[in-house]
N, C-alpha and C positions, 0 to 999 in steps of 0.2 A: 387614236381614232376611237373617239366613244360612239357615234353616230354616224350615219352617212350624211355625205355632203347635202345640204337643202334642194341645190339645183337637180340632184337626180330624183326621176321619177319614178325610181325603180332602183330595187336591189341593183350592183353590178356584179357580171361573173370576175372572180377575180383569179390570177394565175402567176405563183413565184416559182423558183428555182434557189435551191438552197436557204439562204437566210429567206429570201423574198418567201420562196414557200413556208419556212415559217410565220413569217407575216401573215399570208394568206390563210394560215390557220388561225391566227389569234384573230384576224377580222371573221373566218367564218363562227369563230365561238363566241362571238361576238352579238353576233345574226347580223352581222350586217350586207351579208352577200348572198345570192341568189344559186349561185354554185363557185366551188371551189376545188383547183388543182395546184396541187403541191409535188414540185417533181424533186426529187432527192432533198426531201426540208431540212432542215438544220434539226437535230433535237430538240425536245422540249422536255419539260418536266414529264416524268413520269417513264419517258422512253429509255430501257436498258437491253444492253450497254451500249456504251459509248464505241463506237467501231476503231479498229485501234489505226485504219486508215485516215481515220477523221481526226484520232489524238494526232496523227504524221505531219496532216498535211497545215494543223493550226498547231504544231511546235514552236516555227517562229516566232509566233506572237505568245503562244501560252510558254515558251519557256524562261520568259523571262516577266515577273509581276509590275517592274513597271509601263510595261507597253500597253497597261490596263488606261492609261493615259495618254495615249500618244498613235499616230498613224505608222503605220508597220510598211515596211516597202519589203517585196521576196525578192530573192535573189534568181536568176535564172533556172538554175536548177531546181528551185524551190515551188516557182510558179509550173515549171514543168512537171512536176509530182504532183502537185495540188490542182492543175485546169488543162495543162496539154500534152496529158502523159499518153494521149493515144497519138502524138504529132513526131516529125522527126525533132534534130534537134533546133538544126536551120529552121523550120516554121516555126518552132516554139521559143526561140529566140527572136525571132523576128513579132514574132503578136505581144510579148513579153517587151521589147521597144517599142510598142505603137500602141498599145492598150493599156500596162499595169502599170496605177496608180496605188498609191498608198492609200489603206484604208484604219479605219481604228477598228483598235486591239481590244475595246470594251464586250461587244457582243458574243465575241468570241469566248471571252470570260461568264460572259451571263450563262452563255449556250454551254459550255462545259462544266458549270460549277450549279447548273438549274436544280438537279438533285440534293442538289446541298442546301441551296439558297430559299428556306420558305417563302420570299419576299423576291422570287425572282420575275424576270422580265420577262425571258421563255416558258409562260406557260400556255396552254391552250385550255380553255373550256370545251374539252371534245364530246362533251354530254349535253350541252344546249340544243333546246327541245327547236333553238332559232336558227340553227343550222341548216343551211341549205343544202343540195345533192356535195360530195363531196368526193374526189376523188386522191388519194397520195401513190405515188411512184417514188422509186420500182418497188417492184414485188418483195425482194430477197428483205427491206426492211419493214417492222411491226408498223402500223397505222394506224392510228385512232380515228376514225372520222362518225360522227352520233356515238361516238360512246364502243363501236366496234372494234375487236383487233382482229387485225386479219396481215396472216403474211401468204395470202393469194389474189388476187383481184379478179375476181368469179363473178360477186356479186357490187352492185353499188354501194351508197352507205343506204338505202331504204329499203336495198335488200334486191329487189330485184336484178334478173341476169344481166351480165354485160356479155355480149358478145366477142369470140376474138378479134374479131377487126377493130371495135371501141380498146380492146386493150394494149392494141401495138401488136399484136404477135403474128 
């Protein structure tokens, strides 16, 4: 997405979770969005380290290179360490029959190998002056949003206070 779509009249606020939140940063460094929330975003370039829960839970797909081509299906247990590890095991085998789909294994490789990759797919322009208000969760990991890192959510990206109720807490 170079541009926003012609039909809108207006920036949208945009909002991912994981990869999507990575998404939602490279659109807002983009300027294409009016405000943006990214809730547990996938890495990007420049973000270190790598959380070795995150190496855990894309093992199936990164430990083998050719799945860099090919959709990855987890196994029970697999999907249960990586999306329903707060469920028993009956629930999480049961959302694991009725929800997981095979996904590909490429992004996963882009998002893990960004620091390496000058030419990579995850990066964000977290310094674009076309950035809209921005916010990334949780707290516990670093965030870039206008160019700031912050591993607190105190203030926005413009700087001013958020309050605790705007933070979850």
């Amino acid at each position: 997405m170079r541009r926003a779509p012609p039909s809108f009249s207006k920036k949208p606020a945009v909002v991912g979770h994981s990869f999507g939140g990575l998404l939602a940063q490279i659109i807002a460094g983009r300027g294409l969005s009016a405000a943006t929330v990214s809730i547990d975003p996938a890495p990007f370039r420049g973000v270190l380290p790598l959380p070795i829960s995150s190496l855990k839970s894309a093992s199936p797909v990164l430990g083998n290179p050719a799945n860099w081509n090919r959709a990855v299906t987890l196994s029970v247990e697999q999907f249960k360490y990586g999306w329903a590890n707060g469920l028993s095991e009956d629930e999480a085998k049961q959302l694991h029959e009725t929800f997981h789909v095979a996904a590909p294994g490429a992004p996963l490789f882009q998002a893990a190998s960004a620091n390496l990759n000058p030419w990579t797919e995850a990066k964000v322009n977290s310094k674009s002056s076309d950035r809209g208000r921005c916010w990334s969760y949780p707290a516990r990991r670093i965030t870039r949003c206008r160019g700031q890192s912050s591993t607190r959510r105190t203030r926005s990206s413009d700087g001013t206070p958020v309050s605790p109720r705007s933070r979850g807490s």
